[in-house]
C-alpha positions as CSV (number, residue, x, y, z in Angstrom):
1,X,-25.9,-12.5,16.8
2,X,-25.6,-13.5,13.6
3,X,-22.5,-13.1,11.4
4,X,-22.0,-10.6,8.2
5,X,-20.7,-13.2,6.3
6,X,-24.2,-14.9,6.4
7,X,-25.9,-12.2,4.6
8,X,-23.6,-11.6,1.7
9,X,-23.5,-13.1,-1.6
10,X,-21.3,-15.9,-3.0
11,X,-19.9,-12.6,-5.5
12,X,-19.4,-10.7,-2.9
13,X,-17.0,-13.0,-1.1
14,X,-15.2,-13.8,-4.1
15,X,-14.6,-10.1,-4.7
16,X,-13.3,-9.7,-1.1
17,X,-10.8,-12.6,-1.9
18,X,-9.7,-11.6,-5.5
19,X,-8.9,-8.5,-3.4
20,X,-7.2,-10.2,-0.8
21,X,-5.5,-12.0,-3.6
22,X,-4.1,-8.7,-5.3
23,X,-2.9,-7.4,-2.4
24,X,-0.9,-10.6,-1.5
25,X,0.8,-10.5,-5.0
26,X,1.5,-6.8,-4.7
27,X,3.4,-7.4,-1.6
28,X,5.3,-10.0,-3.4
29,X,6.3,-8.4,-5.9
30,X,7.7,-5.6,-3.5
31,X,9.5,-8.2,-1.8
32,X,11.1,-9.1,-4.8
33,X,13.2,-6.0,-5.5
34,X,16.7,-7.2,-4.2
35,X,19.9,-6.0,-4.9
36,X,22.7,-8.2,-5.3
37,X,26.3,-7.1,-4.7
38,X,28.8,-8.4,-6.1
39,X,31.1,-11.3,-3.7
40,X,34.0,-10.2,-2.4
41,X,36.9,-11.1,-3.6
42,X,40.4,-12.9,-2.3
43,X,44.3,-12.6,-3.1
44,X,45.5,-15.7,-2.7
45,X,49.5,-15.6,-1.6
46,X,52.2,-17.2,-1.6
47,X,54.9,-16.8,1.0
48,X,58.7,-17.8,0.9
49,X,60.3,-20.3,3.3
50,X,63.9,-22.1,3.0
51,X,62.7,-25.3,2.5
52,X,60.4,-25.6,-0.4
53,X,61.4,-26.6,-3.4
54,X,61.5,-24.0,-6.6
55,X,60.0,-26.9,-8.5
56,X,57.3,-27.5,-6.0
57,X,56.3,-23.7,-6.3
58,X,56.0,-24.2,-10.1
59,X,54.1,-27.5,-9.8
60,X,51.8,-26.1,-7.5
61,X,51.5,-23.0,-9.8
62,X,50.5,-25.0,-12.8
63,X,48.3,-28.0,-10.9
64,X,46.1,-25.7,-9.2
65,X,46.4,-22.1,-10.2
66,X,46.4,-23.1,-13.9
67,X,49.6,-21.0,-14.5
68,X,51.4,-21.9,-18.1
69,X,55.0,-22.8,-17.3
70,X,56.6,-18.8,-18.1
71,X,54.1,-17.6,-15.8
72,X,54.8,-20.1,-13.1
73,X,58.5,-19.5,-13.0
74,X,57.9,-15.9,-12.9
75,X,55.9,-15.8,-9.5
76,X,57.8,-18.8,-8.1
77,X,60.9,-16.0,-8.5
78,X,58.9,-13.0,-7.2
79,X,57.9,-15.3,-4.3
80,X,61.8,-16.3,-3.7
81,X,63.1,-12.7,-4.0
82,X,60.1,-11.0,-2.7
83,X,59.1,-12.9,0.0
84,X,55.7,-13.4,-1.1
85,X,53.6,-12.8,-4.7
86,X,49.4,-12.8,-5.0
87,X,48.8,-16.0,-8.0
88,X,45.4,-15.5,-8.2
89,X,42.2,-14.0,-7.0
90,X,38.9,-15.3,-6.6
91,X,36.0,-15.5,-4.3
92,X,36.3,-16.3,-1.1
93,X,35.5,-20.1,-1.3
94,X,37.3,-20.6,-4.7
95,X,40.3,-19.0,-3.1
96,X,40.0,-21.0,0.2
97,X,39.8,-24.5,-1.7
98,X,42.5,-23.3,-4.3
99,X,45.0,-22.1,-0.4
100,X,43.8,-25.9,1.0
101,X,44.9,-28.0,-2.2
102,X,48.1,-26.2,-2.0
103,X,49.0,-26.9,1.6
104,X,47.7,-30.5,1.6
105,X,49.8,-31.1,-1.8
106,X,53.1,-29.5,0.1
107,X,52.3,-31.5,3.3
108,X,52.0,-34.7,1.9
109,X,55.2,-33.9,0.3
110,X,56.8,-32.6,3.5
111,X,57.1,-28.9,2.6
112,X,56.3,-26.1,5.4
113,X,54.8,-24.0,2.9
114,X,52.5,-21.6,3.2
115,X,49.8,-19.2,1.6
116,X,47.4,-16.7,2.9
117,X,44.2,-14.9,1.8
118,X,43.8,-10.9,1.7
119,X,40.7,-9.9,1.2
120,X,41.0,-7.0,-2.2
């Protein structure tokens, strides 16, 4: 038994794979229709605790939230009388690294302090 491919001509097979070919690139480019959303994002907050220095608060406010002085000062006092104030929000790995800075910096200074992440 002989096979059909035998009996066709060298156009012929390039026609089947141009075909072949268009198809492939059809599917592709109905693959490519995907729809981004847009990345969660974080509160980063700070919480109160009786041992943690106002100034601490501020420097950490300036050094890694990139809060001028006024606007430190103002959530370090939200924080104190309020038990707790969002300084920033980001996505979640921006606002992870920003919460881990934070808590290394106040451990290394001997500071319980503490922050959490709410998801907005």
């Amino acid at each position: 038994m002989q096979s059909p491919f035998l009996h066709r001509t060298v156009q012929e097979i390039k026609g089947i794979g141009q075909m072949a070919e268009s198809k492939r690139q059809k599917s592709r480019q109905a693959d490519v229709k995907v729809k981004l959303k847009e990345p969660s994002m974080y509160n980063v907050v700070m919480l109160n605790d009786d041992v943690t220095t106002m100034d601490f608060v501020v420097d950490v406010l300036k050094e890694i939230f990139n809060k001028d002085s006024e606007t430190a000062v103002a959530l370090m006092l939200k924080v104190h009388h309020e038990g707790e104030a969002v300084v920033g929000k980001y996505t979640y790995d921006i606002a992870a690294t920003k919460r881990r800075l934070a808590i290394e910096k106040a451990r290394a200074a001997g500071f319980p302090f503490q922050m959490r992440l709410d998801e907005t």
